[in-house]
C-alpha positions as a Markdown table, in Angstrom:
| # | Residue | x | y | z |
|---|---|---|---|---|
| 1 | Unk | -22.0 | 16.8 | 10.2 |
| 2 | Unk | -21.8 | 15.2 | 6.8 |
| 3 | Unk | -19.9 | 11.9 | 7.5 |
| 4 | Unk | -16.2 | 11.6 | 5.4 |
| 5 | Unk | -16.2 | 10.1 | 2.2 |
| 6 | Unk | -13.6 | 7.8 | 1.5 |
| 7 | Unk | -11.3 | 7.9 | -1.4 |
| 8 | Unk | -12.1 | 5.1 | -4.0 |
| 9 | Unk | -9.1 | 3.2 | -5.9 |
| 10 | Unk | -9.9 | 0.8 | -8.2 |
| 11 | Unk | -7.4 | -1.2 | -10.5 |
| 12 | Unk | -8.3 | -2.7 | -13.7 |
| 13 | Unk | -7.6 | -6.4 | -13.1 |
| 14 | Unk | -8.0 | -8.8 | -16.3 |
| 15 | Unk | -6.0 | -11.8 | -14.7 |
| 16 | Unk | -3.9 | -13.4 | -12.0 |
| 17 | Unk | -1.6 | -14.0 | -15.6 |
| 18 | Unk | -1.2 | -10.9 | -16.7 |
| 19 | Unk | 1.3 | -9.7 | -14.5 |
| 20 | Unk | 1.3 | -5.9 | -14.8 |
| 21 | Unk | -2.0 | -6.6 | -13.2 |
| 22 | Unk | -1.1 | -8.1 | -10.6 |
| 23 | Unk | 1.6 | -5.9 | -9.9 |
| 24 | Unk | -0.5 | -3.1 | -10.0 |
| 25 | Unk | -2.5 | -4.9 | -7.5 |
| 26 | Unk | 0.2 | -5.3 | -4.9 |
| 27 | Unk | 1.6 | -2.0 | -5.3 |
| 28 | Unk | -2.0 | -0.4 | -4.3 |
| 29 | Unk | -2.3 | -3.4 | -1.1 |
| 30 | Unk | 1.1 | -1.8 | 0.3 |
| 31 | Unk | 0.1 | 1.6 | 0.0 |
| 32 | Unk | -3.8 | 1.2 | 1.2 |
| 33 | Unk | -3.3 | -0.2 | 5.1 |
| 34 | Unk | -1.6 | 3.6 | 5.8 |
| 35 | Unk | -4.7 | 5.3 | 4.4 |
| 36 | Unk | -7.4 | 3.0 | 5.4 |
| 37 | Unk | -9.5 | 5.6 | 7.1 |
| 38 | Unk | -9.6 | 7.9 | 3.8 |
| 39 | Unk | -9.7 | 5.2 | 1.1 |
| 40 | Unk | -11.2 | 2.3 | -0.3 |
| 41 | Unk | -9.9 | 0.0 | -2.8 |
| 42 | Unk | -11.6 | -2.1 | -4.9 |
| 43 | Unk | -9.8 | -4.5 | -7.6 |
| 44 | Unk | -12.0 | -4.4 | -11.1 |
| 45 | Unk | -11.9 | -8.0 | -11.9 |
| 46 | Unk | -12.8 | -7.7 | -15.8 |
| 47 | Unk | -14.1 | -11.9 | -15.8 |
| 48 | Unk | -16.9 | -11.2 | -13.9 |
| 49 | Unk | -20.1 | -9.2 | -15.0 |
| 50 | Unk | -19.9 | -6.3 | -13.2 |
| 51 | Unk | -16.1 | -6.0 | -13.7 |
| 52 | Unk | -17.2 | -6.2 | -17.3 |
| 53 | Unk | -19.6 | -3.0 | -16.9 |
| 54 | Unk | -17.2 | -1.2 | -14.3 |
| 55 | Unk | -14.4 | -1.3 | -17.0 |
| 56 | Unk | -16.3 | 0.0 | -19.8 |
| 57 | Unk | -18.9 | 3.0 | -17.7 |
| 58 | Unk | -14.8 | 3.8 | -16.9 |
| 59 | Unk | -14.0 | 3.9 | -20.6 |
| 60 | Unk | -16.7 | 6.2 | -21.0 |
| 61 | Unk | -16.0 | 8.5 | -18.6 |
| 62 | Unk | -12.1 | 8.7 | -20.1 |
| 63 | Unk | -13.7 | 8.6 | -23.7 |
| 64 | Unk | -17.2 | 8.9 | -24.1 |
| 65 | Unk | -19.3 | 6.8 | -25.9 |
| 66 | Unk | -18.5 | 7.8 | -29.5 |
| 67 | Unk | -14.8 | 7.0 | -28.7 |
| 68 | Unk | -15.9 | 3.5 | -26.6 |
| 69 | Unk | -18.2 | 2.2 | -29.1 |
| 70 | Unk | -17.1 | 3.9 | -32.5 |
| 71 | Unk | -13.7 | 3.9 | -32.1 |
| 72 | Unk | -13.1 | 1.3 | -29.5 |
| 73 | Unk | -11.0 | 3.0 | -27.2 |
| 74 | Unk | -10.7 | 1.6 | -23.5 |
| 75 | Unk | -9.6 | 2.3 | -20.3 |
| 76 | Unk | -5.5 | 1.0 | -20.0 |
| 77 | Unk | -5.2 | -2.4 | -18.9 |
| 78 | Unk | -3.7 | -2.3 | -16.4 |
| 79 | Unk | -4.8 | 1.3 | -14.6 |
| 80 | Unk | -5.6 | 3.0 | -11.6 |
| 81 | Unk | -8.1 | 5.4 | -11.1 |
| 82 | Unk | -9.0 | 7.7 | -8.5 |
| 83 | Unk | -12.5 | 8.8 | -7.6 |
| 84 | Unk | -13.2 | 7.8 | -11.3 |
| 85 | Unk | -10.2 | 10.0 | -12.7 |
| 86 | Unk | -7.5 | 7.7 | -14.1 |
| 87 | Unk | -3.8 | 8.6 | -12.6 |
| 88 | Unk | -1.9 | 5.5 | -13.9 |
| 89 | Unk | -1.8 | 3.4 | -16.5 |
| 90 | Unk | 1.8 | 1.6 | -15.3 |
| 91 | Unk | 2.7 | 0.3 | -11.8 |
| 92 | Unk | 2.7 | 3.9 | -10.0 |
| 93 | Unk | 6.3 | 3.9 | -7.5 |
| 94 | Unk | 4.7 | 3.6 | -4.2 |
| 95 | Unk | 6.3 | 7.6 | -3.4 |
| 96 | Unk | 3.8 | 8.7 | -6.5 |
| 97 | Unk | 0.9 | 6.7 | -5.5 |
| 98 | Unk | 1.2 | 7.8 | -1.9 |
| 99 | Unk | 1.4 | 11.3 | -3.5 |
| 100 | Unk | -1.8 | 10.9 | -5.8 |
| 101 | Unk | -4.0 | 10.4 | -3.0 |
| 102 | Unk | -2.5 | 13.3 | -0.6 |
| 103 | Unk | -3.3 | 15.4 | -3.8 |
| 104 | Unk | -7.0 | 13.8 | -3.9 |
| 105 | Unk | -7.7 | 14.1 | -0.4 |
| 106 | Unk | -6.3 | 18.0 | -0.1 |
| 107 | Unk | -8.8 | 18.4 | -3.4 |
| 108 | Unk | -11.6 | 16.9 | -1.1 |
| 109 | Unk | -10.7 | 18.6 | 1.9 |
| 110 | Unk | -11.3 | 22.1 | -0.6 |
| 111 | Unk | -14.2 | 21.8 | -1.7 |
């Protein structure tokens, strides 16, 4: 038997200073602990390198490359994104977020 993936969350993070951010941040950290076994979370910390290149494969995937690099559009700051699928670009209520990955996981548990 195939073992269970996890969920992944990751919230675009530019700084400790910006503080829809960091709000965003918290809001996922209270939510996470009751789903621990089905998710993982990761914070996209845009100053470091690989922050950098998360953010931007991310703004391809919402935009593709022609709207990325010729019209520089980009991912919210801040957002959440689900498995790679953006579902907020505003601190989610915790009721919604809860609600986002239930929907996720019953998608997972489909297919």
């Amino acid at each position: 038997m195939e073992p269970l993936k996890k969920l992944n969350i990751e919230v675009m993070y530019k700084a400790d200073s910006c503080l829809p951010c960091f709000y965003m941040d918290e809001a996922v950290k209270e939510v996470v602990p009751c789903f621990s076994d089905v998710v993982d979370y990761h914070r996209v910390d845009m100053k470091t390198s690989f922050g950098k290149k998360r953010f931007l494969d991310l703004s391809v995937l919402l935009f593709g490359e022609d709207g990325v690099y010729k019209h520089q559009r980009i991912a919210p700051i801040p957002s959440l994104f689900i498995n790679e699928e953006l579902f907020f670009d505003a601190i989610p209520p915790r009721h919604e977020l809860e609600a986002a990955i239930h929907e996720m996981l019953g998608q997972k548990n489909e297919s």
